[in-house]
C-alpha positions as semicolon CSV with decimal commas, in nm:
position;residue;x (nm);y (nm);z (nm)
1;X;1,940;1,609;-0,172
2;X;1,830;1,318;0,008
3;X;1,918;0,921;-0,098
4;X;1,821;0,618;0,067
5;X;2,131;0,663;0,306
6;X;1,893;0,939;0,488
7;X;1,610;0,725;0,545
8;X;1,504;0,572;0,851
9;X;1,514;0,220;0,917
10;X;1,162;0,248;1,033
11;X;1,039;0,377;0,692
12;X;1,211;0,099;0,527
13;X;0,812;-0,086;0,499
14;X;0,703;0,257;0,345
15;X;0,937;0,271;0,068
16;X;0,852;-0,126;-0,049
17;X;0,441;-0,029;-0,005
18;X;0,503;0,261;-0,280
19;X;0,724;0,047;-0,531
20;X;0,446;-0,271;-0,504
21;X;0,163;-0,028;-0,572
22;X;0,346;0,151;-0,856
23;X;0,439;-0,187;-0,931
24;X;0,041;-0,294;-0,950
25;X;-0,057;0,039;-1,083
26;X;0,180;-0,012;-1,387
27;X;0,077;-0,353;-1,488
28;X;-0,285;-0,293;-1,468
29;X;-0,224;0,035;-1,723
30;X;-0,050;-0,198;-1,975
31;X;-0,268;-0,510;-1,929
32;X;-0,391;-0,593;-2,276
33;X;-0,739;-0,637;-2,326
34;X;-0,837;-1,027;-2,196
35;X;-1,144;-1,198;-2,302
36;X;-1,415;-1,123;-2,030
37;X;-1,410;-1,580;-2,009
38;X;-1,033;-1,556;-1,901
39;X;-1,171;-1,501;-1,500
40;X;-0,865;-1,517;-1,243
41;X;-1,089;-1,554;-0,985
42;X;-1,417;-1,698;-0,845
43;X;-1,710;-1,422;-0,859
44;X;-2,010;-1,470;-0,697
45;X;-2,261;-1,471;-1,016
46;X;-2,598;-1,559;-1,122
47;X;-2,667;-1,753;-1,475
48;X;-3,039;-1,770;-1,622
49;X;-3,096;-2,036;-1,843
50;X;-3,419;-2,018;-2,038
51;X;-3,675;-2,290;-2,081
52;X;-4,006;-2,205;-2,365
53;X;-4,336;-2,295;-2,237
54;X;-4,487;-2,109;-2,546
55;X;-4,353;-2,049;-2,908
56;X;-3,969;-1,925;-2,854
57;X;-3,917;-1,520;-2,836
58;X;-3,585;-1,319;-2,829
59;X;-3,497;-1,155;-2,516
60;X;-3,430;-0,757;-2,575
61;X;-3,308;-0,655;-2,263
62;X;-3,358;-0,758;-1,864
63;X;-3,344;-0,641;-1,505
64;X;-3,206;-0,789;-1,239
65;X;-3,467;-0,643;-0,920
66;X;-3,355;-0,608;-0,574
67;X;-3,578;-0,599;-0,323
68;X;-3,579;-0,600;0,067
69;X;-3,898;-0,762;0,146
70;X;-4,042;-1,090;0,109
71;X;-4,314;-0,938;-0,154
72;X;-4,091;-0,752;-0,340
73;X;-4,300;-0,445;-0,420
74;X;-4,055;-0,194;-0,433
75;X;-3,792;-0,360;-0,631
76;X;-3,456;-0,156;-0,765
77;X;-3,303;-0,277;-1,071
78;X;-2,963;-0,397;-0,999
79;X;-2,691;-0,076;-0,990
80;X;-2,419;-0,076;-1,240
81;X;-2,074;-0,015;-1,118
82;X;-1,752;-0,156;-1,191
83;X;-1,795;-0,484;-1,234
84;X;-2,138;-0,548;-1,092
85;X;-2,364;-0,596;-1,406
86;X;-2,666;-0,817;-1,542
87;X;-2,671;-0,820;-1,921
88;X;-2,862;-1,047;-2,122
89;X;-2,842;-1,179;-2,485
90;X;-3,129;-1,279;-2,725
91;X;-3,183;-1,634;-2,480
92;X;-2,982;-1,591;-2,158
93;X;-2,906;-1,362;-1,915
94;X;-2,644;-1,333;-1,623
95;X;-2,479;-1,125;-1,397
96;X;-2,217;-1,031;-1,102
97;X;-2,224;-0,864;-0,768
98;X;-2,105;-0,870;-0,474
99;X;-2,417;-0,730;-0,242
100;X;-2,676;-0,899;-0,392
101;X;-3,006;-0,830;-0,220
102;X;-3,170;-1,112;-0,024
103;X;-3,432;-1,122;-0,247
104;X;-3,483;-1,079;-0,593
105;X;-3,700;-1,089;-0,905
106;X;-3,644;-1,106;-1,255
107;X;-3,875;-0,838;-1,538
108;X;-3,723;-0,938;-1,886
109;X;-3,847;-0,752;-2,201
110;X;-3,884;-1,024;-2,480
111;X;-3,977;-0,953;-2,830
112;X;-4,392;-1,025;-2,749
113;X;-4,382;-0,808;-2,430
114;X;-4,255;-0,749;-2,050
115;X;-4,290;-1,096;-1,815
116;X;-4,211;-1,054;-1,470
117;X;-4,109;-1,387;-1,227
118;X;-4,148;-1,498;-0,931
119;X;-3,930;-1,383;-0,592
120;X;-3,658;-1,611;-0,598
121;X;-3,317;-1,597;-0,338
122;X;-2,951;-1,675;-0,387
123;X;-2,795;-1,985;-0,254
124;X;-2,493;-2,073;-0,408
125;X;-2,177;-1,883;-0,459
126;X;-2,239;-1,941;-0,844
127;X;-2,584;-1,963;-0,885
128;X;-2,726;-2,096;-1,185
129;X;-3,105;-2,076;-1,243
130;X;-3,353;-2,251;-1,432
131;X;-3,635;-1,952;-1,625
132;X;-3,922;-2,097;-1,741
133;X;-4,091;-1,885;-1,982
134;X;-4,476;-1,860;-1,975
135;X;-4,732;-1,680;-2,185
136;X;-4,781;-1,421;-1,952
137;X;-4,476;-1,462;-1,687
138;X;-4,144;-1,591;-1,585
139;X;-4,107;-1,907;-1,341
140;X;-3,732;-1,863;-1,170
141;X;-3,568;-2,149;-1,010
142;X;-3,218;-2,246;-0,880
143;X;-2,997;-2,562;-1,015
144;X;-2,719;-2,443;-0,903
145;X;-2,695;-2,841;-0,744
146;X;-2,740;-2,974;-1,054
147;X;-2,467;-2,799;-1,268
148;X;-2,116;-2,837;-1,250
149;X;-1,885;-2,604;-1,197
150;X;-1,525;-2,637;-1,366
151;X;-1,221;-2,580;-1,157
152;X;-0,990;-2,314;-1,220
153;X;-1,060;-2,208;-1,526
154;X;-0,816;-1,913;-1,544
155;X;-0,585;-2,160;-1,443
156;X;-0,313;-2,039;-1,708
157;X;-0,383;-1,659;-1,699
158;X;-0,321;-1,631;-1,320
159;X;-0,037;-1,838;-1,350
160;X;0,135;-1,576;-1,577
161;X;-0,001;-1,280;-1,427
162;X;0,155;-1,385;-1,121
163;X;0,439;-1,472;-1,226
164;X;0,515;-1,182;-1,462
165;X;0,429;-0,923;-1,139
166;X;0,685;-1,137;-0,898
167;X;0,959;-1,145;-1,204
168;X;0,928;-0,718;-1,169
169;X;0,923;-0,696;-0,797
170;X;1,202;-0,950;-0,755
171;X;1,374;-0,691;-1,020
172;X;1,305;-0,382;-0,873
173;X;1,427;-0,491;-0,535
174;X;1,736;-0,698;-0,619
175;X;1,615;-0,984;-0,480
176;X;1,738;-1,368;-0,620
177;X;1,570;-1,483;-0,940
178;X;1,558;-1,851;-0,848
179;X;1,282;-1,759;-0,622
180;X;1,053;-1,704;-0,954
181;X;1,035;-2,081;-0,978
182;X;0,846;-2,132;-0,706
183;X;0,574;-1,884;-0,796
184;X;0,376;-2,087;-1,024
185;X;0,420;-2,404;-0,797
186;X;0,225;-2,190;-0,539
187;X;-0,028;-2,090;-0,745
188;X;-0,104;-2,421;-0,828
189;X;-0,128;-2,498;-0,445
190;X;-0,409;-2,260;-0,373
191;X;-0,605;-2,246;-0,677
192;X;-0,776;-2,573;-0,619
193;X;-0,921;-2,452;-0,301
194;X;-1,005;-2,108;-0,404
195;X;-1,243;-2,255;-0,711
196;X;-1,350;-2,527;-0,579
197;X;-1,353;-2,542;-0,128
198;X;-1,469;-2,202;-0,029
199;X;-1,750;-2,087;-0,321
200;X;-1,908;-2,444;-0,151
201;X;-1,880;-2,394;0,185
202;X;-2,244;-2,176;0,199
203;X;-2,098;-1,869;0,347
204;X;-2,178;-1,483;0,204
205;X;-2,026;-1,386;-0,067
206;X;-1,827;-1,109;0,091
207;X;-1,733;-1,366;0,331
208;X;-1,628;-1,654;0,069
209;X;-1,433;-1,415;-0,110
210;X;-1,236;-1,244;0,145
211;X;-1,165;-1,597;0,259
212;X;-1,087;-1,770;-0,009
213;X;-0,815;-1,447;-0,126
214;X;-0,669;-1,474;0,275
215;X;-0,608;-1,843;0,264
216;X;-0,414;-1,755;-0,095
217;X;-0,164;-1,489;0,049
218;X;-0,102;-1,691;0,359
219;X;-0,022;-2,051;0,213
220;X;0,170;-1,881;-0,097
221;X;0,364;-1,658;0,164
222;X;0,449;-1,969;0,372
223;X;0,540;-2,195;0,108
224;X;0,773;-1,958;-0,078
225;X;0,932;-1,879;0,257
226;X;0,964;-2,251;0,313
227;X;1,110;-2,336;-0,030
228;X;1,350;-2,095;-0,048
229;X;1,493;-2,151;0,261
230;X;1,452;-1,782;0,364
231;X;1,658;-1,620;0,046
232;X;1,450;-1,321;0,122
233;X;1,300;-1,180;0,425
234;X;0,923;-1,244;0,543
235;X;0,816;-0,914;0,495
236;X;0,914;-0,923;0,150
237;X;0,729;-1,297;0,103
238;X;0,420;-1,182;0,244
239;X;0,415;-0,817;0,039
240;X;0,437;-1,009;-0,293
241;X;0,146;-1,268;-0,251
242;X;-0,016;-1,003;-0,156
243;X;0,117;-0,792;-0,421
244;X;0,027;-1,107;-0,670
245;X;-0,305;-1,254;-0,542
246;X;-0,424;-0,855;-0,586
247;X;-0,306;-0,760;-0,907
248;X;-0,496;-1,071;-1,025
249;X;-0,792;-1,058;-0,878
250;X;-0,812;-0,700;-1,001
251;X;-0,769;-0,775;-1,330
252;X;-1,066;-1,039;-1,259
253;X;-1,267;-0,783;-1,185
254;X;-1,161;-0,517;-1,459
255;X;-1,215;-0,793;-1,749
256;X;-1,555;-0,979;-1,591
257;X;-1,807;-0,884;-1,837
């Protein structure tokens, strides 16, 4: 029978990548149900807002077109998958991907009839546009300068995802219990930038997002290293932000819409 007395120092790294997963595997299985507005993370989105130029009509459903030229005359509906969605209620409409198509239009089946809009493009992380509904089509238009977006709104639900995932690992690998302290306080470091510096700084979304989840791991790693005054090895810092900034980010994307 082997034990951990047989394993090789160089496998050590192996041995901590299987517990975090099973670790991460494990708390997404027994995640409760979270209400789709409790986001741990910034998505890049798009938010229709509709505006009556005629006599007010339900909307009954919507699609969300991609297209790859200018014209737009051979327009795909947006592809389901995961999280990626558009879904619409009786007088909005919104939706959440991350390979948006450069250019898109809108074909919305209201109450009265089909209206299709205009070819509009994406400019802001969370774009937010302005639909202006007219008796025989739909005029699209982004605000997203206009609107405010709130920081952090999941503020409390990462905190204690976070910190619940870092109270396990620190259990499963014996590792000092003062460090959960500290978890939060980073957290609360990189938040702020997350929401609020990189969906504003007019990159891709791809790009903003893998960003914006990098600078989190690093600056957590590095301050809980710093704090603790090196209770526990690097390698062990920099697997749990990982392990943390993942599992909640995951569970952002298994609870958006």
């Amino acid at each position: 029978m082997y034990t951990s007395r047989h394993i090789q120092p160089g496998s050590v790294w192996i041995l901590w990548l299987q517990r975090t997963v099973l670790i991460l595997m494990a708390l997404v299985l027994i995640m409760p149900a979270v209400p789709a507005l409790a986001d741990t993370g910034p998505k890049p989105t798009e938010a229709f807002a509709f505006e009556y130029k005629i006599p007010k009509v339900d909307i009954v459903s919507g699609q969300l077109l991609q297209c790859d030229d200018p014209d737009c005359q051979a327009g795909k509906p947006l592809t389901k998958g995961g999280p990626q969605n558009f879904t619409c209620t009786v007088d909005a409409c919104q939706s959440l991907a991350y390979g948006y198509s450069k250019y898109q239009k809108l074909a919305i089946t209201f109450t009265d009839g089909v209206r299709v809009s205009n070819v509009f493009t994406k400019g802001a992380f969370f774009a937010n546009y302005t639909v202006t509904v007219l008796q025989g089509s739909l005029q699209v238009k982004e605000t997203s300068g206009l609107v405010s977006r709130a920081c952090c709104p999941s503020l409390g639900l990462t905190l204690v995802l976070e910190t619940l995932l870092a109270s396990i690992y620190l259990s499963v690998f014996h590792l000092p219990r003062s460090i959960l302290g500290w978890v939060p306080v980073a957290s609360l470091i990189t938040l702020p930038f997350v929401w609020a510096v990189f969906p504003y700084l007019g990159l891709n979304d791809w790009l903003t997002t893998a960003l914006s989840e990098s600078f989190a791991v690093v600056v957590e790693a590095a301050f809980i290293y710093a704090v603790t005054s090196r209770a526990i090895s690097l390698r062990h810092v920099v697997i749990l932000s990982l392990a943390m900034n993942a599992f909640s980010f995951l569970v952002g994307l298994a609870t958006a819409f």
